[in-house]
N, C-alpha and C positions, 0 to 999 in steps of 0.2 A: 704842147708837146715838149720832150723831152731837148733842151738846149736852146727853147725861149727863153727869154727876156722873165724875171720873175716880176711881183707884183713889189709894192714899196717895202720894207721891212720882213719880206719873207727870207726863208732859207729852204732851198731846197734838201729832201733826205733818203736813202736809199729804199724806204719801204714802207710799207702802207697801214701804220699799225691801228689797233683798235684804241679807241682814245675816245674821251667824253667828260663828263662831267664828273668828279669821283664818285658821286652819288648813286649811278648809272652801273657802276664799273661789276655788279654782282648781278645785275638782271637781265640774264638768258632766257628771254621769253620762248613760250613753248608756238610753233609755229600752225596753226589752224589747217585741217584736214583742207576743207575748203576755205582758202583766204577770201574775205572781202572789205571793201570797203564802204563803214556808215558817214550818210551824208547826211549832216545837219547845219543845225544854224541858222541863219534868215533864208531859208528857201520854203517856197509854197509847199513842197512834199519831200518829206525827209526818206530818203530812198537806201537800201542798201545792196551795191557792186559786186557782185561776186569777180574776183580779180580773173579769173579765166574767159571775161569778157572782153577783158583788153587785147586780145590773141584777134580781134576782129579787126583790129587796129592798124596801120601801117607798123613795123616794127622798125626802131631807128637806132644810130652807131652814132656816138659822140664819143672823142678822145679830146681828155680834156686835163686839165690840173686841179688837184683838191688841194684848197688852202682852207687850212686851220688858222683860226683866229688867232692861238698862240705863236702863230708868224713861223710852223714849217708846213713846206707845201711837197705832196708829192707827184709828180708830173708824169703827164704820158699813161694816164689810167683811160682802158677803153671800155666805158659802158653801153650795152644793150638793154633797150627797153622801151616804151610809148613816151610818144612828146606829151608833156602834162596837159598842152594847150588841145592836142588832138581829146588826149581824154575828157578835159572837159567839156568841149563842141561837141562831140561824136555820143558821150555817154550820159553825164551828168548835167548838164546845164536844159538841156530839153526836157530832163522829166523831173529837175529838182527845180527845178525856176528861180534860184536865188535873189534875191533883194537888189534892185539896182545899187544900193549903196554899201551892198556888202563889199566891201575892196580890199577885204582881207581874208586869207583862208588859214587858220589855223588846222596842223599836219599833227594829228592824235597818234601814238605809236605801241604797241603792242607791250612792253616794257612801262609805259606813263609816261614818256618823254614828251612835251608838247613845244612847238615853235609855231610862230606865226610868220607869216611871208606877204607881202603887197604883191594884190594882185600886177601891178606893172611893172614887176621883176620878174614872171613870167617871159621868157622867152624860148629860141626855137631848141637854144640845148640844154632845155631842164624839162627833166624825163622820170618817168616814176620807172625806175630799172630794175630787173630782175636779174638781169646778169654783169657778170663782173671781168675783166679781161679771157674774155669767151667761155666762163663757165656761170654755169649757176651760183647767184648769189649765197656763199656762208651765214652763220645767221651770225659771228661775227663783222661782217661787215653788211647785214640790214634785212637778211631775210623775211620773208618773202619779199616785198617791194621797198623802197627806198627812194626819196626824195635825191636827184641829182641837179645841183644847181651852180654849176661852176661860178657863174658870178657872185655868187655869195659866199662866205666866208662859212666853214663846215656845219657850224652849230645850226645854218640855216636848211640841211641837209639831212632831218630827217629820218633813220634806220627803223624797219618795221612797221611801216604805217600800215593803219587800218580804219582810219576814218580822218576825214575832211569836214572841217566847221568853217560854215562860213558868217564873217564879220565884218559890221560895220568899222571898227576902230583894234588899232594893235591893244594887242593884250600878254604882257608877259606870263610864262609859265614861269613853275616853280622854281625850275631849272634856271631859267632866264634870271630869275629873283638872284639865284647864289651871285647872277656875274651882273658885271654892267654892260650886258648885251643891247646892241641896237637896233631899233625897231626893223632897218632896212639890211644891214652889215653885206653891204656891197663892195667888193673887196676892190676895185677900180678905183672909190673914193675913200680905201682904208677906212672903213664904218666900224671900228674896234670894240666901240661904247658908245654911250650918249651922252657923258658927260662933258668929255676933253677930246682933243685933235688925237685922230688916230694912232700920230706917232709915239705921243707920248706912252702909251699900253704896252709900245712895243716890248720893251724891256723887263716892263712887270709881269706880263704873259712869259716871256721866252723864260723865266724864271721857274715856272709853271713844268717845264713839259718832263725834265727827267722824273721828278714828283710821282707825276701824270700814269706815265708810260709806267714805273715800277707795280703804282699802282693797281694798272689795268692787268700788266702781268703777275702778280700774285691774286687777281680776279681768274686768270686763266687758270695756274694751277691749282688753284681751290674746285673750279670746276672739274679738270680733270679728275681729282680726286672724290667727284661725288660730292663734297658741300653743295648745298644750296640756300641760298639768301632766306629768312623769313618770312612769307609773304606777309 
């Protein structure tokens, strides 16, 4: 919440902008009539979710702080949506039977964005959310559903998912290739990269974000104007 304690190296900033990889920064994926999620990977029956199953769900409130690995964080954002742990006991795990050794789930996204997550960073406040400080999620900030995992660092969060693989061992995406993202980036233990101690990132990331953000905002107004990326 808003006037905690931040994490090591972060800065808190007044707003919640869209931010990602530059890569990323043009692809406004088109949101599916009926959203679902396909389940693959090491499980015995690869199943696909139609997301208006999750409504069967208990439906949960987590306020929490999203830190960007480029060390700003903005605090006090309140999402609604299913605990990922409910979804997988309640939906996916009884009729996809996954591999005991898969201990990885890789989060497929609607746009190509892919991240992978260990399954025991799973916890009670990471939530596939649909909504956003009480409204429905925009599709700049991850429409239809969204990975929310406050303990991880943003890049491990996910926007527009639409299927779950699961794995035996981490696997970087392409995405992941451009940075020196960490397999776990658990922002408690500043997990920045794999190479070197979290701190030292700090500075070369914080470097990053005006770049970043101009970036993402001549992504906006392109779109406003009708451009569209080449598929």
């Amino acid at each position: 919440m808003r006037g905690a304690a931040l994490p090591p190296g972060q800065m808190a900033i007044g707003s919640f902008p869209r931010f990602g990889v530059p890569a990323f920064a043009d692809r406004w994926p088109a949101v599916p009539e009926r959203p679902a999620l396909a389940v693959t990977g090491l499980v015995e029956t690869p199943m696909t979710l139609d997301v208006s199953a999750l409504a069967a769900l208990p439906r949960r409130y987590v306020v929490a702080d999203f830190h960007c690995v480029t060390t700003w964080t903005r605090q006090g954002l309140r999402w609604s949506g299913y605990r990922l742990s409910d979804v997988l006991g309640g939906l996916i795990l009884p009729e996809a039977r996954p591999d005991p050794a898969a201990g990885y789930i890789r989060f497929v996204s609607l746009d190509g964005y892919k991240t992978c997550i260990d399954r025991r960073d799973i916890d009670d406040n990471t939530l596939l959310a649909d909504r956003l400080d009480d409204a429905p999620l925009t599709l700049e900030h991850g429409a239809p559903l969204r990975l929310v995992a406050p303990a991880l660092y943003g890049y491990k969060n996910p926007k527009h998912i639409c299927g779950l693989e699961f794995l035996s061992d981490y696997r970087r995406s392409l995405a992941e290739r451009q940075t020196l993202a960490h397999p776990r980036g658990r922002v408690a233990h500043e997990e920045r990269g794999r190479l070197l101690p979290g701190w030292v990132y700090r500075y070369a990331y914080r470097t990053l974000i005006p770049r970043t953000l101009a970036w993402y905002e001549r992504a906006a107004e392109r779109r406003a104007r009708g451009w569209r990326a080449p598929s």
